[in-house]
C-alpha positions in Angstrom: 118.5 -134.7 31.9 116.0 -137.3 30.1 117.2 -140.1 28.1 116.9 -138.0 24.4 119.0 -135.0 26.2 121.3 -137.7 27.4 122.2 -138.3 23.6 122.1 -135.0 22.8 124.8 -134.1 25.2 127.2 -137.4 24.4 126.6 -136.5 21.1 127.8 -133.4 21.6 131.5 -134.4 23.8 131.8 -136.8 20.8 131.8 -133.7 18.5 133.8 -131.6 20.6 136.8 -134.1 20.9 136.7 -135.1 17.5 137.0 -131.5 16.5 139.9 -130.9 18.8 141.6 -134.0 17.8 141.8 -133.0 14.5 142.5 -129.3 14.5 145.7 -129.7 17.1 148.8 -129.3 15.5 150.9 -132.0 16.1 154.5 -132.1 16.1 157.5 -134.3 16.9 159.2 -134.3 20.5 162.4 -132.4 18.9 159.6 -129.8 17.7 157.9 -129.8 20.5 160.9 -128.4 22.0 163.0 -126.6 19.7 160.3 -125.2 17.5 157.5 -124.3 20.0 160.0 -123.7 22.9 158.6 -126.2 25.3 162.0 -126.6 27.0 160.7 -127.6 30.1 160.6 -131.2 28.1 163.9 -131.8 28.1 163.4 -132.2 31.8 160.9 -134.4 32.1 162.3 -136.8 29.2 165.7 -137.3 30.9 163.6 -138.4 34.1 161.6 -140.7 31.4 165.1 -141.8 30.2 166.7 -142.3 33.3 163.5 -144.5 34.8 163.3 -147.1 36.6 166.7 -145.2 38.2 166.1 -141.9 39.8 169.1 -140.8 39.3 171.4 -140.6 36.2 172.2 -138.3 33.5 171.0 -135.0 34.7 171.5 -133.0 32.0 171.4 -132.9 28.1 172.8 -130.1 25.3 170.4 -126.8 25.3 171.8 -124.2 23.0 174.6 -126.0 22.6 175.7 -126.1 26.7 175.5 -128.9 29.3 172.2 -127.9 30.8 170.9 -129.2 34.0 167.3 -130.9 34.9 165.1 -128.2 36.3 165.1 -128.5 40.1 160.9 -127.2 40.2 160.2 -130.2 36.8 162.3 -132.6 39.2 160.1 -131.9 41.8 157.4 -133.3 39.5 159.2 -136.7 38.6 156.0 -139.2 39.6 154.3 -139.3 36.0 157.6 -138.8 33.8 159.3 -141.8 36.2 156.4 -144.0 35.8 156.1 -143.7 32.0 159.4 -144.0 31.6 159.7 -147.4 33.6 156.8 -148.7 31.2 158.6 -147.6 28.5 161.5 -149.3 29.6 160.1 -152.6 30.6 158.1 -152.8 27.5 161.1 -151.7 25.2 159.0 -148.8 23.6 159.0 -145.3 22.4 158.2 -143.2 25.5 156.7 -140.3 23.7 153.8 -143.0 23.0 153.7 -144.0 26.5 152.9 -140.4 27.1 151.1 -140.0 24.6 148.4 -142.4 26.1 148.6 -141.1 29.3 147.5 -138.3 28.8 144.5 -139.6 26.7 143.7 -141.4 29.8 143.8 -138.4 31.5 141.7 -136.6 29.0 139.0 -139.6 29.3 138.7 -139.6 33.1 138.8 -135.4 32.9 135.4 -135.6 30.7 134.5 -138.5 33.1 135.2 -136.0 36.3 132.9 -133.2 34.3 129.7 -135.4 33.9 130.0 -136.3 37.4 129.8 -132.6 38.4 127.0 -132.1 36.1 124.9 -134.6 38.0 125.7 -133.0 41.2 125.0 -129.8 40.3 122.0 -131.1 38.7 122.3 -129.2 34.9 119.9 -129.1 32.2 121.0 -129.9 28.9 121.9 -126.0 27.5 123.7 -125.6 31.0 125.5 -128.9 31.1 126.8 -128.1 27.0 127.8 -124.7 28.9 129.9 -125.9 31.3 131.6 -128.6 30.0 132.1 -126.5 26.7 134.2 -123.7 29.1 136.1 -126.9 30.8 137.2 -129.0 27.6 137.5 -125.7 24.9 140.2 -123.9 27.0 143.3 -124.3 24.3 145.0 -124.3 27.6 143.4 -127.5 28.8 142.6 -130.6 26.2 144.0 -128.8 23.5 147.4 -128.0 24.8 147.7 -131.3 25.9 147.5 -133.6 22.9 149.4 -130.9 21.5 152.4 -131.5 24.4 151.9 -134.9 25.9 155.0 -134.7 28.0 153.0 -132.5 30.5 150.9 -135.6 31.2 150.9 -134.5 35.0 149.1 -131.2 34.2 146.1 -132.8 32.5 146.4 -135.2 35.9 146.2 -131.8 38.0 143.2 -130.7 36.2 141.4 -133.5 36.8 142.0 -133.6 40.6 141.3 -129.6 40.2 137.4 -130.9 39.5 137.6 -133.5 42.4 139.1 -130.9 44.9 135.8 -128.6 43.5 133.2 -131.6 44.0 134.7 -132.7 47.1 134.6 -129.1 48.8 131.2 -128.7 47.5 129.7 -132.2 48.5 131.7 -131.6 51.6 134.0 -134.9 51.5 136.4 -134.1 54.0 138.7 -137.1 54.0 138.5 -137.4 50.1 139.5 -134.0 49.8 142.2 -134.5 52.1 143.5 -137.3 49.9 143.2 -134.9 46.5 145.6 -132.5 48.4 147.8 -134.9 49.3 148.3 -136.5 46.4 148.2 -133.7 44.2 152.2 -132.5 45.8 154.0 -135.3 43.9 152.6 -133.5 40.2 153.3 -130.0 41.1 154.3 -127.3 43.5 150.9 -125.1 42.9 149.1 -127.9 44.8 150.0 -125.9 47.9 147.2 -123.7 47.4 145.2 -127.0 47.5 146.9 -127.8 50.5 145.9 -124.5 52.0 142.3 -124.5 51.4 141.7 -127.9 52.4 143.0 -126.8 56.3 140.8 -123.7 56.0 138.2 -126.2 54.9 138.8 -128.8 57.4 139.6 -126.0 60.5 136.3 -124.5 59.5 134.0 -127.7 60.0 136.0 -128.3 63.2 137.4 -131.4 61.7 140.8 -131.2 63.7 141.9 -134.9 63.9 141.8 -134.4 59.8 143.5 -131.4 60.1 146.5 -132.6 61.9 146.6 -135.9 59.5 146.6 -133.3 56.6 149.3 -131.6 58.2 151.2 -134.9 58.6 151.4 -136.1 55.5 151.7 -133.2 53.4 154.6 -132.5 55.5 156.0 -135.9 54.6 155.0 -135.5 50.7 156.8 -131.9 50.5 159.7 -133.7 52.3 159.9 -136.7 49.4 159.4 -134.6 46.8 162.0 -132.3 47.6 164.9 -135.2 48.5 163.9 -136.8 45.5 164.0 -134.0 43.2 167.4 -133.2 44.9 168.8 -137.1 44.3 167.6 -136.3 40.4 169.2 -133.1 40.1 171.6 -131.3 41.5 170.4 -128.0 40.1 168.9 -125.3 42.2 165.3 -124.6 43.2 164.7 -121.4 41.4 162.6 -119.7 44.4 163.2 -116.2 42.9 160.5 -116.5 40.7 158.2 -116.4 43.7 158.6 -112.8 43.9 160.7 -111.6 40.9 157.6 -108.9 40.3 159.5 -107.1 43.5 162.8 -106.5 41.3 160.3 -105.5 38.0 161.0 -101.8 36.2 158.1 -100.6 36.8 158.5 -98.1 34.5 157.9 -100.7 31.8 154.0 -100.2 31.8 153.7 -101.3 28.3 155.6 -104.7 29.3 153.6 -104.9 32.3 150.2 -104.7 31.0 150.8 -107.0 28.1 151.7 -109.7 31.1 149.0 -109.2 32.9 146.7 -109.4 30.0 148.1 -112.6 29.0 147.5 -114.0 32.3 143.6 -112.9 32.1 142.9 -114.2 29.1 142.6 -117.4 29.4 139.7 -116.7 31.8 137.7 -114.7 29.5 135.3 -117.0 28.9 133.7 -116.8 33.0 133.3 -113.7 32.3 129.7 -115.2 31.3 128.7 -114.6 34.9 127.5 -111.2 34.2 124.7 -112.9 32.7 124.0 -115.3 35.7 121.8 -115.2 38.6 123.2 -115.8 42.3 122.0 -119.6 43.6 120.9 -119.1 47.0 121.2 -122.9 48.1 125.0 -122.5 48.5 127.7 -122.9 51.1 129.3 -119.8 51.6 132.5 -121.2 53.1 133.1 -123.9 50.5 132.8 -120.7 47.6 135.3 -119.0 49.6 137.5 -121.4 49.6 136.9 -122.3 45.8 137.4 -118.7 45.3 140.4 -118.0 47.3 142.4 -121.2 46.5 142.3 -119.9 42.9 143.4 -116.6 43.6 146.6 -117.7 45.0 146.7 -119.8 41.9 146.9 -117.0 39.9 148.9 -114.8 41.9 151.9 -117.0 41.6 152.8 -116.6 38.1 151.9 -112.7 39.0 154.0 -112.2 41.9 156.6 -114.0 39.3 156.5 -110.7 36.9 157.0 -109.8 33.3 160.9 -111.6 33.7 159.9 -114.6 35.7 156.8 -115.8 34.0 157.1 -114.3 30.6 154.8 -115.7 28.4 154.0 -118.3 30.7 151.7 -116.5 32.9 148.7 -117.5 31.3 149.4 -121.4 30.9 150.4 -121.2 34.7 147.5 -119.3 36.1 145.1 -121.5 33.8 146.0 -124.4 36.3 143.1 -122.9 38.4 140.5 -123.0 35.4 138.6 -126.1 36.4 138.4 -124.8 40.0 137.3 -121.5 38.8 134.7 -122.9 36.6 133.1 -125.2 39.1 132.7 -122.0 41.4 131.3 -119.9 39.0 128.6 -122.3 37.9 128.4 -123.2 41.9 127.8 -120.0 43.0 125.8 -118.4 39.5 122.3 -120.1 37.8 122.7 -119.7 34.1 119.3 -121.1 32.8 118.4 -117.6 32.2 121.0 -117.4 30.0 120.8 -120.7 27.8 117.3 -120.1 27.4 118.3 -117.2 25.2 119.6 -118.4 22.0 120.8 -115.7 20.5 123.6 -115.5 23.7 123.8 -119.5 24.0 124.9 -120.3 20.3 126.8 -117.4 19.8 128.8 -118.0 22.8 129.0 -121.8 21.9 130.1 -121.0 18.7 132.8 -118.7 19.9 134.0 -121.5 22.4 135.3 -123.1 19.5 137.0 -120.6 17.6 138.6 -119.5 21.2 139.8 -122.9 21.0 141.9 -122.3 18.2 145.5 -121.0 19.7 147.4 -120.1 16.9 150.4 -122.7 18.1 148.3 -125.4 19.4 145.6 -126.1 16.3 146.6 -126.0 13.0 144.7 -122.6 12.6 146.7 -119.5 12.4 144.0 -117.0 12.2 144.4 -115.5 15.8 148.5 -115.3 15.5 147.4 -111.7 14.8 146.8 -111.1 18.1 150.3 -112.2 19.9 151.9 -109.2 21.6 153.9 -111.4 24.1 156.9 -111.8 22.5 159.1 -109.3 24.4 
């Protein structure tokens, strides 16, 4: 892009976060959990209140019984515990320590998106494209300012797009590092784990390979000890396969779940409009590809009983990944240059943007059928 499209673009990320900012609903931390059921909160504040200990109170009231801190959230206690400490050590409100977190998070996310742009080499209509798909998912940005306690999901999106440009500028050792470090914000980073051996294995890159090996080994083993010195609660490892124990003669049920989880990628259905790029590596696509596949298959494999109404927020942790393959492996210039198809689907990035609990925009609560 040239110096005016430059503008044009920063212009336009201005625009976009300004119109997200002020169309999120936002709400308190007591209705962030009790009034748009984000219970998995309670979790990650006690680890907030506990810091700088690890250990401590590991419960608090839910529904009026002594609950325990979720095992899987404990799991994730690297962000909560270092907010909480600089809450502590500053004598502040934590929920404004996460707060700006995940703001930083947001910034270095649109940071991450512009660096992808210029490796992939966009125009300006493409580069609005893309980064309108990455930043407009109400499951991403959106969802975030909305619930700021899941600061370490906005972290895991952003080293989403750094495992995408490392496996496509073929950093081995920085993608190695991005694998590793993702295990201490949450368990799905094993299908990060899992495509960066296939990636390293397939460029004969065995002395990485085994190092990989080493220290994830070593970062599954903290995180689990730790999480265990948090908690005593169990790890609840039946909802890797509770679609095994599903009445299938639910159909209804079981459509409505798996429709929930494929929405969020609706937008990337914009591919059918693409042409194939033929300077690609077909090894790194794959391994885009199939890392998100497992992504989404956990929350499946979970079922309508495990997941619930979860499956779409859990699957969306592939989105970024998802997106960087599509625009990877597809050329879209054909596309923008129509503008019929480029506005109209611009447009209707924003109003998809609008999730009837996250904005302050009700219009789409028509369309909830996952309450069941």
């Amino acid at each position: 892009m040239n110096k005016s499209d430059n503008k044009i673009y920063y212009l336009y990320i201005a625009f976009s976060f300004v119109f997200i900012a002020v169309t999120t609903n936002y709400l308190s931390l007591y209705d962030i959990i009790f009034v748009a059921n984000q219970t998995d909160s309670l979790s990650y504040t006690a680890i907030a209140k506990n810091a700088p200990l690890l250990s401590g109170e590991n419960f608090f009231i839910l529904n009026n019984k002594e609950t325990l801190i979720a095992q899987h959230v404990a799991q994730r206690f690297v962000i909560p515990y270092i907010i909480g400490s600089i809450a502590h050590f500053l004598n502040v409100d934590f929920f404004l320590i996460f707060k700006l977190f995940t703001l930083i998070f947001i910034l270095f996310y649109i940071f991450l998106i512009n660096i992808l742009i210029k490796k992939l080499n966009f125009n300006l209509k493409v580069s609005i494209l893309f980064f309108s798909i990455l930043f407009l998912n109400p499951y991403l940005v959106r969802y975030h300012i909305f619930q700021p306690i899941q600061a370490h999901d906005m972290l895991f999106f952003c080293f989403g797009l750094l495992f995408s440009l490392t496996m496509i500028s073929r950093k081995y050792f920085s993608n190695l590092l991005i694998s590793i470090i993702a295990i201490y914000l949450r368990q799905t980073s094993i299908a990060l784990l899992i495509g960066s051996s296939i990636f390293l294995l397939i460029n004969k890159k065995i002395k990485l390979f085994l190092l990989l090996f080493l220290l994830s080994s070593l970062s599954l083993f903290l995180t689990i000890k730790t999480g265990q010195l948090i908690t005593s609660d169990t790890f609840p490892i039946n909802l890797a396969y509770g679609i095994i124990y599903y009445d299938f003669n639910q159909f209804e049920k079981l459509l409505k779940f798996l429709l929930l989880g494929i929405m969020p990628f609706v937008p990337l259905f914009v591919i059918l409009f693409g042409k194939i790029n033929k300077n690609i590596k077909i090894s790194s696509a794959f391994i885009l590809l199939f890392v998100c596949l497992m992504m989404i298959g956990q929350p499946i494999l979970g079922g309508p009983d495990g997941s619930v109404n979860n499956v779409g927020r859990i699957a969306n942790l592939c989105f970024p990944i998802l997106t960087c393959f599509c625009f990877y492996v597809w050329n879209f210039e054909k596309f923008v240059n129509n503008n019929y198809l480029f506005y109209s689907f611009i447009s209707a990035m924003f109003l998809w943007s609008l999730h009837p609990t996250y904005s302050i925009f009700k219009l789409f609560g028509v369309f909830r059928f996952y309450n069941y």
